[in-house]
mmCIF file of the N, C-alpha and C atoms, coordinates in Angstrom:
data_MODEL
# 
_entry.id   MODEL 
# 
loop_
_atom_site.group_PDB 
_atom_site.id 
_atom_site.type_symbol 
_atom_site.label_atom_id 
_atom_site.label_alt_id 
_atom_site.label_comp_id 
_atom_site.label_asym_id 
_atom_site.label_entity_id 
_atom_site.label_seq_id 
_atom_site.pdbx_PDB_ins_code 
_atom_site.Cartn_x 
_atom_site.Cartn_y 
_atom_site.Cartn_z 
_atom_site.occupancy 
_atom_site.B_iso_or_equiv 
_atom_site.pdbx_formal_charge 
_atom_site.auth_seq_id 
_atom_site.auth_comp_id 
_atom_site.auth_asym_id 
_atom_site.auth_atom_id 
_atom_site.pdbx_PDB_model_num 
ATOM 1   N N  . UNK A 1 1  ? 4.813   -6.879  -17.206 1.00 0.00 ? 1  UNK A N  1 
ATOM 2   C CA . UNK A 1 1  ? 5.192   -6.527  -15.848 1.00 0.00 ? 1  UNK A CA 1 
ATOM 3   C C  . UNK A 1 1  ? 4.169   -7.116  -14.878 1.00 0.00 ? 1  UNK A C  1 
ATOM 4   N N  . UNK A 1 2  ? 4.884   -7.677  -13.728 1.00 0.00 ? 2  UNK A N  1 
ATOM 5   C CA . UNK A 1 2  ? 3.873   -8.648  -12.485 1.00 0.00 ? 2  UNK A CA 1 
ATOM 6   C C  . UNK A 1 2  ? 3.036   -7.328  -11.915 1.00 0.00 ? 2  UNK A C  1 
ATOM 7   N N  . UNK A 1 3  ? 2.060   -7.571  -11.665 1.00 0.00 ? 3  UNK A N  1 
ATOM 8   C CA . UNK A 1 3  ? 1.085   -6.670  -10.604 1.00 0.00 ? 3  UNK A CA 1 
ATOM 9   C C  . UNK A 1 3  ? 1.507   -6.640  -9.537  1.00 0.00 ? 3  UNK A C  1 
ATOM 10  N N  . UNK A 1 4  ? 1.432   -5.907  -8.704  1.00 0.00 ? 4  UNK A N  1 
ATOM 11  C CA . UNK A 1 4  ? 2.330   -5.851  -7.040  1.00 0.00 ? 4  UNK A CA 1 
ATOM 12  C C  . UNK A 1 4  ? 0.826   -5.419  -6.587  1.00 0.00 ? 4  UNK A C  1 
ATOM 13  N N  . UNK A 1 5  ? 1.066   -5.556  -5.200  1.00 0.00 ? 5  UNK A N  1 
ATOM 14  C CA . UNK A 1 5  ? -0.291  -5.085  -4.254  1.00 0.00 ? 5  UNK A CA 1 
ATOM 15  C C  . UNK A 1 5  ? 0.176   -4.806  -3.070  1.00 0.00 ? 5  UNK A C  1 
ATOM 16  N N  . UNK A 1 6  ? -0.612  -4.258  -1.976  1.00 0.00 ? 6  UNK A N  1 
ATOM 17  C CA . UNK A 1 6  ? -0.483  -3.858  -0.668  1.00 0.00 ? 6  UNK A CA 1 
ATOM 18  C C  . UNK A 1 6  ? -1.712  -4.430  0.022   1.00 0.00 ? 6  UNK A C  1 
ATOM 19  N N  . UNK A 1 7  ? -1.824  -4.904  0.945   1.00 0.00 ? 7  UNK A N  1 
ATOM 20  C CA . UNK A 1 7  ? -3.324  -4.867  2.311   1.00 0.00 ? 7  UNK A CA 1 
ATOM 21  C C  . UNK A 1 7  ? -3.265  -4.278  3.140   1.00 0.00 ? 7  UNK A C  1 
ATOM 22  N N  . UNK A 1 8  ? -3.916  -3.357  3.706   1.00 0.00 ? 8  UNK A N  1 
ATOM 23  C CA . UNK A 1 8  ? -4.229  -2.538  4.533   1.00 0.00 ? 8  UNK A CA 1 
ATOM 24  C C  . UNK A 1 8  ? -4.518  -4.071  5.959   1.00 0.00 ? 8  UNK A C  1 
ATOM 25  N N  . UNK A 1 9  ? -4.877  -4.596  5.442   1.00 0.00 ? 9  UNK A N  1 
ATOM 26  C CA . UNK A 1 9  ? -4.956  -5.714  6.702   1.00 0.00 ? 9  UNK A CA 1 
ATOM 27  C C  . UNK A 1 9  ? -3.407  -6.534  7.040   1.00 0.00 ? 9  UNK A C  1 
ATOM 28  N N  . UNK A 1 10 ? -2.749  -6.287  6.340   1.00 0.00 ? 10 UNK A N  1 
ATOM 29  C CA . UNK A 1 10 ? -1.470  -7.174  6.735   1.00 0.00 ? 10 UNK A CA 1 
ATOM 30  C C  . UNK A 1 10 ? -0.869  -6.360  7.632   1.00 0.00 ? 10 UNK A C  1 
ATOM 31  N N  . UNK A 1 11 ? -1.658  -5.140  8.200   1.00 0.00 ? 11 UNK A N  1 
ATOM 32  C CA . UNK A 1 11 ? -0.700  -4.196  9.160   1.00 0.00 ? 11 UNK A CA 1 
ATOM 33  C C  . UNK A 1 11 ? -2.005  -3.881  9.941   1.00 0.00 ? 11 UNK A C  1 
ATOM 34  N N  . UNK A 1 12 ? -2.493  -4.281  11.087  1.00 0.00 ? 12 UNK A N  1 
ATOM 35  C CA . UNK A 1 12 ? -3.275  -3.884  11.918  1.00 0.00 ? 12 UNK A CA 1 
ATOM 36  C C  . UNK A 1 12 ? -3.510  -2.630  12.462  1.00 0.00 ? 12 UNK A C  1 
ATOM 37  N N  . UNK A 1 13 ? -4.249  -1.947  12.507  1.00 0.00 ? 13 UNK A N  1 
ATOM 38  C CA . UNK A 1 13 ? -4.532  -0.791  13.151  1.00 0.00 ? 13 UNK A CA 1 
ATOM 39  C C  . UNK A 1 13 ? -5.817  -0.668  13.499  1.00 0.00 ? 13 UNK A C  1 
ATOM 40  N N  . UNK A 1 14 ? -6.052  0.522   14.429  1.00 0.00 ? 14 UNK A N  1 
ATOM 41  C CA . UNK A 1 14 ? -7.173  1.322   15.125  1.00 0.00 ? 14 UNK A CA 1 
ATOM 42  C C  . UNK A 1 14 ? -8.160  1.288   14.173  1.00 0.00 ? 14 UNK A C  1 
ATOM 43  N N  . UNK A 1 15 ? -8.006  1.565   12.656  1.00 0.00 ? 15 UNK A N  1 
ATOM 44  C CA . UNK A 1 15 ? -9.635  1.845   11.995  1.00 0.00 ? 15 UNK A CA 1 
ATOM 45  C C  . UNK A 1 15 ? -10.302 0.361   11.409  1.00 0.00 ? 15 UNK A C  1 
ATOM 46  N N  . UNK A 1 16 ? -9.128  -0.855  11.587  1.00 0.00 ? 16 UNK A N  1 
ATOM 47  C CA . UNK A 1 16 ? -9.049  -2.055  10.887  1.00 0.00 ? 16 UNK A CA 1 
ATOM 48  C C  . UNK A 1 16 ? -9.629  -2.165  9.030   1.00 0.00 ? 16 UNK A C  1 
ATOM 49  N N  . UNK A 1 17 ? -8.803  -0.869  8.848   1.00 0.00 ? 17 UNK A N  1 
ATOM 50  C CA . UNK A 1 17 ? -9.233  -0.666  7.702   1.00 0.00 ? 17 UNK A CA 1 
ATOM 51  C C  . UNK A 1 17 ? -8.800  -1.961  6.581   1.00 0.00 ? 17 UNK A C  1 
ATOM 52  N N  . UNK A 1 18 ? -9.205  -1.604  5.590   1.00 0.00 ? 18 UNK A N  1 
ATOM 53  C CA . UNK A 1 18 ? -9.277  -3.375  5.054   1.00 0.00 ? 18 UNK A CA 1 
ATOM 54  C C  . UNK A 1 18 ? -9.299  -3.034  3.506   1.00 0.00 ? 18 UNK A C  1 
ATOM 55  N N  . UNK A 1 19 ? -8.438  -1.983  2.997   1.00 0.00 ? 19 UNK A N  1 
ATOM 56  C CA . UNK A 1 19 ? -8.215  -1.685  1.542   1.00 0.00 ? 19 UNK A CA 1 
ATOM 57  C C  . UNK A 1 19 ? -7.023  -2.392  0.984   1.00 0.00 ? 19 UNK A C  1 
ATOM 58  N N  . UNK A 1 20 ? -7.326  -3.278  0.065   1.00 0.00 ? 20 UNK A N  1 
ATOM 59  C CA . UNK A 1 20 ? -6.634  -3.923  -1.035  1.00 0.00 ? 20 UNK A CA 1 
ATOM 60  C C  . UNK A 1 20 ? -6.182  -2.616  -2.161  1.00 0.00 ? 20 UNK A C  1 
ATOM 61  N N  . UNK A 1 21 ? -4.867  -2.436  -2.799  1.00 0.00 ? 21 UNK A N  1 
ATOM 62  C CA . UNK A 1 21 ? -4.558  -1.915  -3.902  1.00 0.00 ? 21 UNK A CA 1 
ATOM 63  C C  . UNK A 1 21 ? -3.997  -2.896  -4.404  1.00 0.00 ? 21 UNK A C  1 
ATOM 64  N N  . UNK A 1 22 ? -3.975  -2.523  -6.065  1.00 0.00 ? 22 UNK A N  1 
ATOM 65  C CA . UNK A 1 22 ? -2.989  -3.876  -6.836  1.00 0.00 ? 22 UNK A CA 1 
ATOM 66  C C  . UNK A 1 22 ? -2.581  -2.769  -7.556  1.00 0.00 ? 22 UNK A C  1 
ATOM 67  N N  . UNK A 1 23 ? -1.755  -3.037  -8.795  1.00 0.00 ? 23 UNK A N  1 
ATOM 68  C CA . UNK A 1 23 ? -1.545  -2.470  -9.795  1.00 0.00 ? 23 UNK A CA 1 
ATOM 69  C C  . UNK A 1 23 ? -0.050  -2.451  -10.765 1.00 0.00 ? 23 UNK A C  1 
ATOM 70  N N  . UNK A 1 24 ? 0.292   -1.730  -11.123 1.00 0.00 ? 24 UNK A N  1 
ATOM 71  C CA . UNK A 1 24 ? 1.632   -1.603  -11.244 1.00 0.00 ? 24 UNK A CA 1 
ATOM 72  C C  . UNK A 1 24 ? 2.018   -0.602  -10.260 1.00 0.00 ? 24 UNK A C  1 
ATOM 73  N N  . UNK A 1 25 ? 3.975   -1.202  -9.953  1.00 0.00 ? 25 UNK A N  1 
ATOM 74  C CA . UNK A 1 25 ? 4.337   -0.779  -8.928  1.00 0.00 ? 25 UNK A CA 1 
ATOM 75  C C  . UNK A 1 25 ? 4.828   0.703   -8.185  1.00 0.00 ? 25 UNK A C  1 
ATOM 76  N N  . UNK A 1 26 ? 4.440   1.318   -8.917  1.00 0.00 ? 26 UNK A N  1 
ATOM 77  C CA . UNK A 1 26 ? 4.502   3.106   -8.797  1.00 0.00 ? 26 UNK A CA 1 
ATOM 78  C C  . UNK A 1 26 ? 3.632   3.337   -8.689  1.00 0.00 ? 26 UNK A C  1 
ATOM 79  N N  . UNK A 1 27 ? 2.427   2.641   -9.041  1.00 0.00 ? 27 UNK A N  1 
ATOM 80  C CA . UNK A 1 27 ? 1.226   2.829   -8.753  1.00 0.00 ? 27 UNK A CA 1 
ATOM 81  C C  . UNK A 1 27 ? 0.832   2.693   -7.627  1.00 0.00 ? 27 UNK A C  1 
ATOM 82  N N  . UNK A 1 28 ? 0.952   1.584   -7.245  1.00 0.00 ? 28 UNK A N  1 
ATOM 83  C CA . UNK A 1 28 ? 0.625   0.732   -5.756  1.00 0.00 ? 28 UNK A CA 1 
ATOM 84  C C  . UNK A 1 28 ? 1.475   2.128   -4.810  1.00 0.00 ? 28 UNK A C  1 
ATOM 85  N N  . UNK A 1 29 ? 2.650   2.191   -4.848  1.00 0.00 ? 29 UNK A N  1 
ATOM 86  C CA . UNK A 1 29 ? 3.414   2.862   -3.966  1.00 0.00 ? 29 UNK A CA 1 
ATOM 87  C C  . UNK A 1 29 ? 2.873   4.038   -3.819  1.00 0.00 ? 29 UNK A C  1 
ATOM 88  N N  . UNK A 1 30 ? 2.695   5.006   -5.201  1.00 0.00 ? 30 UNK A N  1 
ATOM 89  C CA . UNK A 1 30 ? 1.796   6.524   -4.730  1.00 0.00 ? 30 UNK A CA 1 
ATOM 90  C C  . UNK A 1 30 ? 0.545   6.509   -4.224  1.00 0.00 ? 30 UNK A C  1 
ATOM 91  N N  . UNK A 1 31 ? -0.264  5.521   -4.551  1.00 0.00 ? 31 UNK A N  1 
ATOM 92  C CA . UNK A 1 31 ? -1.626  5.338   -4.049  1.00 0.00 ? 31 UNK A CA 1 
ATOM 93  C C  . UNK A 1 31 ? -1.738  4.568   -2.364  1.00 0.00 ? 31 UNK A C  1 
ATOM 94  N N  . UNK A 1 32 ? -0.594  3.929   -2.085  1.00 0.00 ? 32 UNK A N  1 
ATOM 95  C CA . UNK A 1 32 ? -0.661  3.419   -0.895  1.00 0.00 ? 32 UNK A CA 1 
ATOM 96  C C  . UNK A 1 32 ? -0.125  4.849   0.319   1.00 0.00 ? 32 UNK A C  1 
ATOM 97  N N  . UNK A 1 33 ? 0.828   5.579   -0.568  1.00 0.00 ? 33 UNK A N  1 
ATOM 98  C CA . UNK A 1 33 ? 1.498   6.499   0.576   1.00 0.00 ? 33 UNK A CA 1 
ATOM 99  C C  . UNK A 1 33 ? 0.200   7.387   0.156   1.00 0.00 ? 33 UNK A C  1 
ATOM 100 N N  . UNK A 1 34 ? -0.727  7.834   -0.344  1.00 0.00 ? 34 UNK A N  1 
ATOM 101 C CA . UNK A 1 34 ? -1.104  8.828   -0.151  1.00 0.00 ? 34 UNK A CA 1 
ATOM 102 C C  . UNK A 1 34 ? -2.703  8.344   0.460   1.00 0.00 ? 34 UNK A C  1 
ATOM 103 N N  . UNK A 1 35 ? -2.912  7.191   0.766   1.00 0.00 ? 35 UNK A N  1 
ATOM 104 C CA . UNK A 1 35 ? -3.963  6.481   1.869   1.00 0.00 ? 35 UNK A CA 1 
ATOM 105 C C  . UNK A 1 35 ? -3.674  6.554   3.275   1.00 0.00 ? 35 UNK A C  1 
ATOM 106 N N  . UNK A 1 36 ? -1.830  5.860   3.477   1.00 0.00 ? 36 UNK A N  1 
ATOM 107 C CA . UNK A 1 36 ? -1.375  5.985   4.283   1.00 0.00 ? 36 UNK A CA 1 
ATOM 108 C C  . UNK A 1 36 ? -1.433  7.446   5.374   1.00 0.00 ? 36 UNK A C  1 
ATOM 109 N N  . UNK A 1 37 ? -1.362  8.372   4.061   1.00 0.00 ? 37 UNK A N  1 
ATOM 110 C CA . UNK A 1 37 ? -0.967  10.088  4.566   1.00 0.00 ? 37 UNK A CA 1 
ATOM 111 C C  . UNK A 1 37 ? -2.741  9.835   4.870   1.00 0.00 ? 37 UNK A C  1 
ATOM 112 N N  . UNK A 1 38 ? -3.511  10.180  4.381   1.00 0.00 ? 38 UNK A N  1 
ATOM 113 C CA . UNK A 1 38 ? -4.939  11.093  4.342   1.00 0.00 ? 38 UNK A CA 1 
ATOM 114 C C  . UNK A 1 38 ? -6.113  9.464   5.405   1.00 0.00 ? 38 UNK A C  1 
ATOM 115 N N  . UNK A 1 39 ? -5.520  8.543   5.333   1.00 0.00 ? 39 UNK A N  1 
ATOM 116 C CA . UNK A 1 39 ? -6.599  7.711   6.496   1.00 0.00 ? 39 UNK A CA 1 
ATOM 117 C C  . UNK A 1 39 ? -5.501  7.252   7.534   1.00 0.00 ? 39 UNK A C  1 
ATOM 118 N N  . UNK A 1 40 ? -4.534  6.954   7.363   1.00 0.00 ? 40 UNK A N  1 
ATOM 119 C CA . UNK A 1 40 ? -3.843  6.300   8.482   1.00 0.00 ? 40 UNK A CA 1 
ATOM 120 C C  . UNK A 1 40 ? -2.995  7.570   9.499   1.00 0.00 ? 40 UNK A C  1 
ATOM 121 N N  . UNK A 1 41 ? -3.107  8.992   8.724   1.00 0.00 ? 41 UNK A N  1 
ATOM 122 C CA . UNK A 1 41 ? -2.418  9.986   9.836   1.00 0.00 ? 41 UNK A CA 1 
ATOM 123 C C  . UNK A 1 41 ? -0.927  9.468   9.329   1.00 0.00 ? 41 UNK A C  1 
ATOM 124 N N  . UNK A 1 42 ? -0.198  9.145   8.668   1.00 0.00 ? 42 UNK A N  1 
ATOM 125 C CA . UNK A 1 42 ? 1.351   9.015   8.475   1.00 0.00 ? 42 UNK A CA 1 
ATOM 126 C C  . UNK A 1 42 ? 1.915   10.059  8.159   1.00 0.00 ? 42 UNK A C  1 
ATOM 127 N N  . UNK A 1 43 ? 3.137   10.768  7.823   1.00 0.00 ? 43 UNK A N  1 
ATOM 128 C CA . UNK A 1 43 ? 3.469   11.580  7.095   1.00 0.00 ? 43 UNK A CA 1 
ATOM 129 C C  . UNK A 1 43 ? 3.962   11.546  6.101   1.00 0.00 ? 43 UNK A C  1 
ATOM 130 N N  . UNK A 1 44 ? 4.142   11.979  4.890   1.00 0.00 ? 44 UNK A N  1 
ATOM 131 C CA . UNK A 1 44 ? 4.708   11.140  3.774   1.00 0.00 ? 44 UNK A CA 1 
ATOM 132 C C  . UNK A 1 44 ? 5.967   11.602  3.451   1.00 0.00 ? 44 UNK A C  1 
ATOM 133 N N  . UNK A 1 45 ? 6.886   10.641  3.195   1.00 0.00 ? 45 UNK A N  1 
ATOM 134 C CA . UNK A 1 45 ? 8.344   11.022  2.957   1.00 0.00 ? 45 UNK A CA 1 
ATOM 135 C C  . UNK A 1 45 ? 8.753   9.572   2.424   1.00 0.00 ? 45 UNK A C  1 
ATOM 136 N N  . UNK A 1 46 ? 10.401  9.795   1.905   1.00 0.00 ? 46 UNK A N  1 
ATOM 137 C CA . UNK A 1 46 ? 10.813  8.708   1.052   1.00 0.00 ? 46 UNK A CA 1 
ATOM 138 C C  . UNK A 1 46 ? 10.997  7.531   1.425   1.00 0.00 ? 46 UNK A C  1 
ATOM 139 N N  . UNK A 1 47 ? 10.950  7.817   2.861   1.00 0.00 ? 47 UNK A N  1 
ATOM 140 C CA . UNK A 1 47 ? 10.777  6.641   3.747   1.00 0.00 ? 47 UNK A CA 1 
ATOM 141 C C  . UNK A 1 47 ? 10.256  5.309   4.229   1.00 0.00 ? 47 UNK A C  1 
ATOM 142 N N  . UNK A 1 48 ? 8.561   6.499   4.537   1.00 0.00 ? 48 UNK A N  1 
ATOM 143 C CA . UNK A 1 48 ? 7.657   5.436   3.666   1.00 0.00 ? 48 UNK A CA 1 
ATOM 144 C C  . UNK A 1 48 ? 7.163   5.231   2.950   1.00 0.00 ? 48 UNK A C  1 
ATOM 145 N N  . UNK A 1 49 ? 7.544   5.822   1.405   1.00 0.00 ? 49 UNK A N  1 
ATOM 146 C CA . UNK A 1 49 ? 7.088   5.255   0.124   1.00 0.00 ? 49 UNK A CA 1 
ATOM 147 C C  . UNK A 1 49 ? 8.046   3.757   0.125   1.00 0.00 ? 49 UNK A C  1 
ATOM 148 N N  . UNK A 1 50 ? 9.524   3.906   0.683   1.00 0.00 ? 50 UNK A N  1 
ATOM 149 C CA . UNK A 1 50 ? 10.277  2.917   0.544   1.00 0.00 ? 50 UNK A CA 1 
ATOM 150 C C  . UNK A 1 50 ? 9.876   1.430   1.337   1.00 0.00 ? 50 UNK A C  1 
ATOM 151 N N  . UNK A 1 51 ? 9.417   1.734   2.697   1.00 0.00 ? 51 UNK A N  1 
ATOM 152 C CA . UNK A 1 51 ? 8.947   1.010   3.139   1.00 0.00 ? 51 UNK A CA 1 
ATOM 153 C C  . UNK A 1 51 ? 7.635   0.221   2.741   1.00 0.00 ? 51 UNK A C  1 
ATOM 154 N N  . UNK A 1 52 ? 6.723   1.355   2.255   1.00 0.00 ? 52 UNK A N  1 
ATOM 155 C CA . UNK A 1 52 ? 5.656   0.571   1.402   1.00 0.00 ? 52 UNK A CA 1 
ATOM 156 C C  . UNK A 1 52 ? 6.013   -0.357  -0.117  1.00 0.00 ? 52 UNK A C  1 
ATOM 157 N N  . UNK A 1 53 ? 7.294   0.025   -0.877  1.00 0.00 ? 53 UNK A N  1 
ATOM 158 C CA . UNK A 1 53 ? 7.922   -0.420  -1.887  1.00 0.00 ? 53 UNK A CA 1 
ATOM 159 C C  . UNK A 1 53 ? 8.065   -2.015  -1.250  1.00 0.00 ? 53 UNK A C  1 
ATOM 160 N N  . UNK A 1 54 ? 8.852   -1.813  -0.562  1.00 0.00 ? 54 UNK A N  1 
ATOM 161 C CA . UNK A 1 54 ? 9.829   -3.109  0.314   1.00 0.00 ? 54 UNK A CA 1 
ATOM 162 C C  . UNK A 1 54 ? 8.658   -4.010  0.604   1.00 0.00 ? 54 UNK A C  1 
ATOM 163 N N  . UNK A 1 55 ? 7.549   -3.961  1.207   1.00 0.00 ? 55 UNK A N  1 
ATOM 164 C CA . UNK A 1 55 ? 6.377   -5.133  1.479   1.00 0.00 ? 55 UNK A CA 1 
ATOM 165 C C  . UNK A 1 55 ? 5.309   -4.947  0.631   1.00 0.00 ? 55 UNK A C  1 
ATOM 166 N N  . UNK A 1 56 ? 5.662   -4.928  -0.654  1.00 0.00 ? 56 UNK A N  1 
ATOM 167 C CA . UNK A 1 56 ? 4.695   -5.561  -1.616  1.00 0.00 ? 56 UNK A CA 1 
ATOM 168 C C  . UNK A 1 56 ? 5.045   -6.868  -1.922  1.00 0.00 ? 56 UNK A C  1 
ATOM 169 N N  . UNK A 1 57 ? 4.002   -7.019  -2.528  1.00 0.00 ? 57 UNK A N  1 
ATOM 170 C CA . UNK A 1 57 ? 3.292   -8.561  -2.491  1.00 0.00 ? 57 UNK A CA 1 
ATOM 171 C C  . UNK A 1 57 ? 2.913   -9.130  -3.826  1.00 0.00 ? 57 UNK A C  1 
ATOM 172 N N  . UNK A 1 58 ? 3.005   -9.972  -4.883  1.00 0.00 ? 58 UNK A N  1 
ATOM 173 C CA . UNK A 1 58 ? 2.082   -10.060 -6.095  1.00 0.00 ? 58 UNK A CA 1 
ATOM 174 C C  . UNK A 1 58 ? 1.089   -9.763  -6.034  1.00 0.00 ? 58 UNK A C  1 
ATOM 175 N N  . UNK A 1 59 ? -0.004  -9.767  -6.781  1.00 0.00 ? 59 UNK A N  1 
ATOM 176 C CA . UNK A 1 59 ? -1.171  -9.161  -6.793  1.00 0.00 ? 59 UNK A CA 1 
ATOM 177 C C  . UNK A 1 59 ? -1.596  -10.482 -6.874  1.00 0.00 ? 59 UNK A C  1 
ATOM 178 N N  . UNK A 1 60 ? -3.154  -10.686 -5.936  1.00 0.00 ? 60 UNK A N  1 
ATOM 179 C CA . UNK A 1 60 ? -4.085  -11.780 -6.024  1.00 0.00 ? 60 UNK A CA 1 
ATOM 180 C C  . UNK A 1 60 ? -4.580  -12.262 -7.630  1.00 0.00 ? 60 UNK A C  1 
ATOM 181 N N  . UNK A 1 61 ? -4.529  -13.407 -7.850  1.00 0.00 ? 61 UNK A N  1 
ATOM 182 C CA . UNK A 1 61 ? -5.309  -13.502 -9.611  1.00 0.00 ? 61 UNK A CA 1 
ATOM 183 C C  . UNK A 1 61 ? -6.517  -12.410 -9.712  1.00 0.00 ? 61 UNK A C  1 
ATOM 184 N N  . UNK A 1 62 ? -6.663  -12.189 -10.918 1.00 0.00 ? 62 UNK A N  1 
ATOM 185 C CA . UNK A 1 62 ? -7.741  -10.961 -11.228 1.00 0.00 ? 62 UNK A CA 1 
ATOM 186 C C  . UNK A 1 62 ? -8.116  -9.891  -10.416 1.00 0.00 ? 62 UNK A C  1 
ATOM 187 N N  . UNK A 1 63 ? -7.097  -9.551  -9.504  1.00 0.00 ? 63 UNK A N  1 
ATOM 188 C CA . UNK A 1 63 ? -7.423  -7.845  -9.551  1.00 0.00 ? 63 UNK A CA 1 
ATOM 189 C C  . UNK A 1 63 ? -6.232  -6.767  -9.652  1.00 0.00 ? 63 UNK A C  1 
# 
């Protein structure tokens, strides 16, 4: 199975926070919505787990 990832930099905001996740893709998705919820102030719902699903990315070589 391909590694998927998220950047916290491919979406600009106020803290210009700058966290890379990779992993497998349930992974990436619970760990991104629950960054999203507890640093970015979001609320979490299926919404945007889906939305975080929808703009993943392969994962960079080696991580």
């Amino acid at each position: 199975m391909a590694r998927k990832a998220t950047d916290c930099r491919d979406t600009p905001s106020v803290s210009g926070c700058s966290l890379y996740i990779s992993g497998e893709e349930d992974e990436v998705v619970r760990a991104a919505a629950e960054h999203m919820v507890s640093v970015h102030e979001h609320a979490d719902s299926p919404e945007l787990r889906e939305q975080v699903r929808a703009e993943l990315k392969e994962a960079l070589p080696g991580t």
